[in-house]
C-alpha positions as CSV (number, residue, x, y, z in Angstrom):
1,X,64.8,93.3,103.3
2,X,65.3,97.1,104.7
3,X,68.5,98.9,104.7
4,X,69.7,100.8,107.6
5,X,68.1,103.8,108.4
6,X,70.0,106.9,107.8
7,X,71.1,109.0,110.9
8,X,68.9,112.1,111.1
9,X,70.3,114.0,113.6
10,X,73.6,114.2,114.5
11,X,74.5,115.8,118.5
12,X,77.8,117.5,119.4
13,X,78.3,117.4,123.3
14,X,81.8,118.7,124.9
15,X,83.5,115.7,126.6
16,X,84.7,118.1,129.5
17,X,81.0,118.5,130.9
18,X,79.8,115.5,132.9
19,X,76.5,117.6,133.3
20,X,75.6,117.2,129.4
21,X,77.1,113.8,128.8
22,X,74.6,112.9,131.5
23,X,71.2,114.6,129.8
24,X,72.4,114.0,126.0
25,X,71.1,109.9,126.3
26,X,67.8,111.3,126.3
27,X,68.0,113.8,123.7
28,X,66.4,111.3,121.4
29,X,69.0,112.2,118.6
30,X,69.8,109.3,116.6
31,X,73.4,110.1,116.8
32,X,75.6,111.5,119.8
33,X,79.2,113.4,118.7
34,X,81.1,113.3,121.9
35,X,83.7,116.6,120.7
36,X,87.4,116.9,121.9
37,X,88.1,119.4,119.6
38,X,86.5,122.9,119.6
39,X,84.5,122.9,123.0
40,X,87.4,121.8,125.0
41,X,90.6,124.0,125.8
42,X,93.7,122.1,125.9
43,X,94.3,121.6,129.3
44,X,90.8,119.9,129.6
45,X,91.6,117.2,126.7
46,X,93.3,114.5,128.6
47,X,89.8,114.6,131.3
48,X,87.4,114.8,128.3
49,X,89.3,111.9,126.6
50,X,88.7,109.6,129.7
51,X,85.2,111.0,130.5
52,X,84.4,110.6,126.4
53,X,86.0,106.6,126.8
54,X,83.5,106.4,130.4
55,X,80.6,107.3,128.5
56,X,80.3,105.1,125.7
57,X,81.5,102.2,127.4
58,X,78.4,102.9,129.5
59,X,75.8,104.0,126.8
60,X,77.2,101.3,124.0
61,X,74.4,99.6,123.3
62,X,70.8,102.0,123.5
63,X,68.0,102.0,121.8
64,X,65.3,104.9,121.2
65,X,62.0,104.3,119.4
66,X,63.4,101.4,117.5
67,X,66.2,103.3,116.3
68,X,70.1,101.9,117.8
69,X,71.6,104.8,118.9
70,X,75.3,105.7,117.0
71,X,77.8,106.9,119.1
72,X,80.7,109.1,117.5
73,X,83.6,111.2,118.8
74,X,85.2,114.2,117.5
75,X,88.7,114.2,117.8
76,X,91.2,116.8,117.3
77,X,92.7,117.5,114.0
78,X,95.5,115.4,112.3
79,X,97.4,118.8,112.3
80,X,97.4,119.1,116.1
81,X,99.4,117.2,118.8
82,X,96.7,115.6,120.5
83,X,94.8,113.1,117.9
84,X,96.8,110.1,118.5
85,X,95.8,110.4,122.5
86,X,92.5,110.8,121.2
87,X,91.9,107.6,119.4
88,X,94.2,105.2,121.4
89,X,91.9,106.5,124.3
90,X,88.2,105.9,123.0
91,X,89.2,103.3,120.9
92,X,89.4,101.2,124.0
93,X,85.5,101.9,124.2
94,X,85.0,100.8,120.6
95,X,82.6,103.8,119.4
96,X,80.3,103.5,116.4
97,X,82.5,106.4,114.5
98,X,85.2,108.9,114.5
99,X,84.2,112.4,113.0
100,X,87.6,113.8,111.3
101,X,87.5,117.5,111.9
102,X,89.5,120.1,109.3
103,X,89.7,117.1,107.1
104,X,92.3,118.3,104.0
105,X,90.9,115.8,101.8
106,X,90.4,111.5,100.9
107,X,94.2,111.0,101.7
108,X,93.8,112.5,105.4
109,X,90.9,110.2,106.0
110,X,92.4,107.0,104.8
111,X,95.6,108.0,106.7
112,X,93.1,108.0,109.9
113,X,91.5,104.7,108.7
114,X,95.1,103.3,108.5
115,X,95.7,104.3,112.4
116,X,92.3,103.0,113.4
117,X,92.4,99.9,111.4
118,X,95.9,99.4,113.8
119,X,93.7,99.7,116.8
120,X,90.4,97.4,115.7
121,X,93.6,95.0,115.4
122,X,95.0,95.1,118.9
123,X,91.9,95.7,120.8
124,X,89.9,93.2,118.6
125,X,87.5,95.5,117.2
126,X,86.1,94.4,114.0
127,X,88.2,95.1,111.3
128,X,86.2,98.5,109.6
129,X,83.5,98.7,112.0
130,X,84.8,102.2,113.0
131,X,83.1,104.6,110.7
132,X,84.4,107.9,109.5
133,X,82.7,111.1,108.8
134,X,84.9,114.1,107.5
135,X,84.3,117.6,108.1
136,X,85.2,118.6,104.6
137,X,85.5,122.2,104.0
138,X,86.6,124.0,107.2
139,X,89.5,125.8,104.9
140,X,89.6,127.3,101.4
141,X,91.9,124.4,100.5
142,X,89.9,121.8,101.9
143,X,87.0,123.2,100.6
144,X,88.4,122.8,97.0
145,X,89.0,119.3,97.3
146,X,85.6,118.1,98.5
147,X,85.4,117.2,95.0
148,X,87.7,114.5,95.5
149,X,85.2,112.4,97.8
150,X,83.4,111.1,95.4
151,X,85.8,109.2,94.1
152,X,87.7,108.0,97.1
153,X,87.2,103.9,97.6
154,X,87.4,104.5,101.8
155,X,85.4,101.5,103.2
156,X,84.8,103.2,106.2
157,X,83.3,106.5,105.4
158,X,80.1,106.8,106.0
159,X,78.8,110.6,105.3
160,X,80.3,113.7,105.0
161,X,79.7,116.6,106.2
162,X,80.5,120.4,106.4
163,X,81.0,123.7,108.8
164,X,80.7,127.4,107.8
165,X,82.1,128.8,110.6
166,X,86.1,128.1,110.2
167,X,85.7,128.8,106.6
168,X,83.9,132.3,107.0
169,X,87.3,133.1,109.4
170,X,89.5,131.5,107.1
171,X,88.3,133.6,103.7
172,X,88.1,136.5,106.3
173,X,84.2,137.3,105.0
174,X,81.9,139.1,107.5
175,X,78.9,137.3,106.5
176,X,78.0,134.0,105.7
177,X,74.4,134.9,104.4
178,X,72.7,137.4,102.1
179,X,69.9,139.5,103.2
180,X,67.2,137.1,102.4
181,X,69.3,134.3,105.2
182,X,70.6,132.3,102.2
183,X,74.1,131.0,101.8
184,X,76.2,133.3,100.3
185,X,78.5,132.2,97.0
186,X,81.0,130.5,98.3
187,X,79.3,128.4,101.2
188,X,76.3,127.7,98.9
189,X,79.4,125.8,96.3
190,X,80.8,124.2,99.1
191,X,77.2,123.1,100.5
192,X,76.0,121.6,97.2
193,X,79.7,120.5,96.2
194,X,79.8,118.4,99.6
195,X,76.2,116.8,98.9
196,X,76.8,115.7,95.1
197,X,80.5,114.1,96.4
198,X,78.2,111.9,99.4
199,X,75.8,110.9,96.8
200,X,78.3,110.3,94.4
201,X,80.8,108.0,96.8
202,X,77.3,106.7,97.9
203,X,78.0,107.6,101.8
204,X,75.4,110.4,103.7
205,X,74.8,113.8,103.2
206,X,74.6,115.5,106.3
207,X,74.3,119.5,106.2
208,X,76.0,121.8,108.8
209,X,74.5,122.8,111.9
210,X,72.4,126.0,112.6
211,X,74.5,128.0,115.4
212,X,71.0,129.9,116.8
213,X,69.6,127.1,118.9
214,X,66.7,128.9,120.2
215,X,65.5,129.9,116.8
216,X,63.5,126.7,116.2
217,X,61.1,128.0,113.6
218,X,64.2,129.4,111.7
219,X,65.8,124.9,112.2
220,X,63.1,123.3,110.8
221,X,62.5,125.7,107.7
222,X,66.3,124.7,107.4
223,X,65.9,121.4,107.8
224,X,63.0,120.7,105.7
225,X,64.8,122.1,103.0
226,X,67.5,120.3,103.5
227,X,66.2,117.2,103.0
228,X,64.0,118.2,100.2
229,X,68.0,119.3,98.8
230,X,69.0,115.8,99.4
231,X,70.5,115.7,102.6
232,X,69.7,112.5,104.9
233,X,70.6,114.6,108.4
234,X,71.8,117.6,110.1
235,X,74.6,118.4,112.8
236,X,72.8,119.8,116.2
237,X,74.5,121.7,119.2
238,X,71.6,121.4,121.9
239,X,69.1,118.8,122.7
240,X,66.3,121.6,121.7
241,X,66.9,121.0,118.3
242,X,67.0,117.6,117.6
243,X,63.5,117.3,117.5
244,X,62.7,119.3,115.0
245,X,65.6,117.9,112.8
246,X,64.1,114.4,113.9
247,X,60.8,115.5,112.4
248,X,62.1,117.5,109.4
249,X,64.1,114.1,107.9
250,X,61.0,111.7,108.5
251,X,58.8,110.8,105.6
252,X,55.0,111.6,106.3
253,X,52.5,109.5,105.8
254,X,51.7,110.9,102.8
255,X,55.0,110.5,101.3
256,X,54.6,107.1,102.1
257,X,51.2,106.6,101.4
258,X,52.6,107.9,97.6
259,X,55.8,105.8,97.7
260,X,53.7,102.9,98.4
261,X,51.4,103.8,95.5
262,X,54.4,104.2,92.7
263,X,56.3,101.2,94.1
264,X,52.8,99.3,93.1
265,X,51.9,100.6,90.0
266,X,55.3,99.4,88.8
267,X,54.7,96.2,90.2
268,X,51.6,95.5,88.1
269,X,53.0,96.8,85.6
270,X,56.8,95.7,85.7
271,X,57.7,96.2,81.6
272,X,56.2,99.8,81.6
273,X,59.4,102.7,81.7
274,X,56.7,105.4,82.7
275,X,53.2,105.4,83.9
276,X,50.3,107.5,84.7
277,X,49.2,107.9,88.4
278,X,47.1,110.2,89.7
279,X,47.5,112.3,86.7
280,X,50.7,112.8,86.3
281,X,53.8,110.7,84.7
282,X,56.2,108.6,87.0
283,X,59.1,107.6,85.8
284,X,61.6,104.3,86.8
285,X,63.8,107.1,88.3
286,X,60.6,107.8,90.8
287,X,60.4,104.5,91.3
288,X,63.9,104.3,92.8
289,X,63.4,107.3,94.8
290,X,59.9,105.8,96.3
291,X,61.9,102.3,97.1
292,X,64.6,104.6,98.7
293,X,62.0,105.6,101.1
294,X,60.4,103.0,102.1
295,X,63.9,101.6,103.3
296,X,64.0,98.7,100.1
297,X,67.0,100.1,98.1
298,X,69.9,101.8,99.6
């Protein structure tokens, strides 16, 4: 049997704007962030918390292409006064996830769990079926305990995921790249810091957004790379862009012409450690990596 297919792109929409709520169903991104946090100034919150609750009460269950849609919210962080309102609001609407911004570390998240688990309870959710995903590195302290994830026993997390924006204030630095567009030092730590704590706490990798949405060419070199880095998805901020990302995190038929190739030979020969196919050596770790793909090992 198949496992669950990972979430490619992930779509921030403002919950103040009943203009985008209405376009982002058809977006065609596999996940849809409804955000109360940055995009909406404080005396918008209480009207993007209802509008947020409106929204996936009507969208809960969609399909596209044979993928369920996952609806998410962004709240605001457990530092500010408006969380609590936040959750007790579009809890009521039972969304897919909560995405945990300016998350400090493991603790934070399972004090979060610990408030939604109250509310599964008394709105008869099922108990963990609200997923978590932390942003994990939006300060320097944060940022040096994204270690810490990949130890952490949450049931519900179910990525992480990371922002270069409040961290490039934060450390005051004027640039976030190098003159060849690469991550400078200390985002490129936090960027492959973030991805070995997912795969080590087995939850997603998901890398952080790319802020120029018109520069498509520029998003799908990203992307690409991205996954070829590891990463099973990638934040988006305009419907533009989740195509590309879409196609940037789906295996091509030649991957899985090859997957389907090594995931054979083994078969016919299940004693063997490592074998020869077309000329070169595969290995049982290839193996796994070729079953990953064609959805038969998680």
């Amino acid at each position: 049997m198949g496992h669950a297919q990972p979430i490619r792109s992930w779509l921030f929409v403002p919950g103040d704007s009943e203009a985008k709520l209405a376009k982002v169903a058809a977006a065609g991104a596999d996940a849809v962030i409804i955000d109360l946090e940055d995009a909406v100034s404080p005396e918008h919150k209480p009207d993007a918390r209802r509008r947020a609750s409106e929204w996936l009460a009507a969208h809960r269950v969609q399909v596209l292409e044979g993928r369920p849609h996952s609806h998410w919210v962004r709240i605001n962080s457990l530092g500010s006064p408006w969380w609590r309102d936040d959750l007790a609001t579009v809890m009521r609407a039972a969304p897919h996830g909560i995405v945990l911004p300016k998350a400090t570390g493991p603790e934070q998240v399972q004090l979060l769990g610990a408030e939604i688990y109250e509310l599964e309870d008394r709105l008869g959710i099922p108990t963990n079926s609200t997923r978590i995903m932390p942003l994990v590195s939006e300060t320097p302290a944060a940022a040096l305990t994204v270690g810490a994830y990949a130890g952490s026993t949450i049931p519900r997390l179910a990525a992480l995921s990371w922002g270069a924006e409040d961290l490039s204030a934060a450390i005051r630095a004027t640039r976030k790249h190098d003159e060849h567009g690469e991550w400078t030092d200390a985002f490129r730590m936090v960027r492959a810091t973030m991805l070995l704590a997912a795969h080590a706490a087995g939850v997603q990798a998901v890398d952080t957004l790319h802020a120029d949405f018109k520069d498509l060419d520029t998003l799908g070199r990203l992307a690409r790379a991205a996954r070829a880095d590891g990463f099973g998805g990638m934040l988006a901020i305009h419907p533009a862009q989740i195509p590309v990302i879409n196609a940037a995190f789906t295996a091509s038929d030649e991957e899985l012409r090859e997957a389907r190739a090594i995931v054979e030979a083994f078969a016919t020969n299940p004693r063997s450690g490592a074998l020869q196919l077309d000329g070169r050596l595969i290995e049982r770790p290839h193996l796994d990596q070729a079953r990953r793909l064609l959805g038969l090992l998680s």
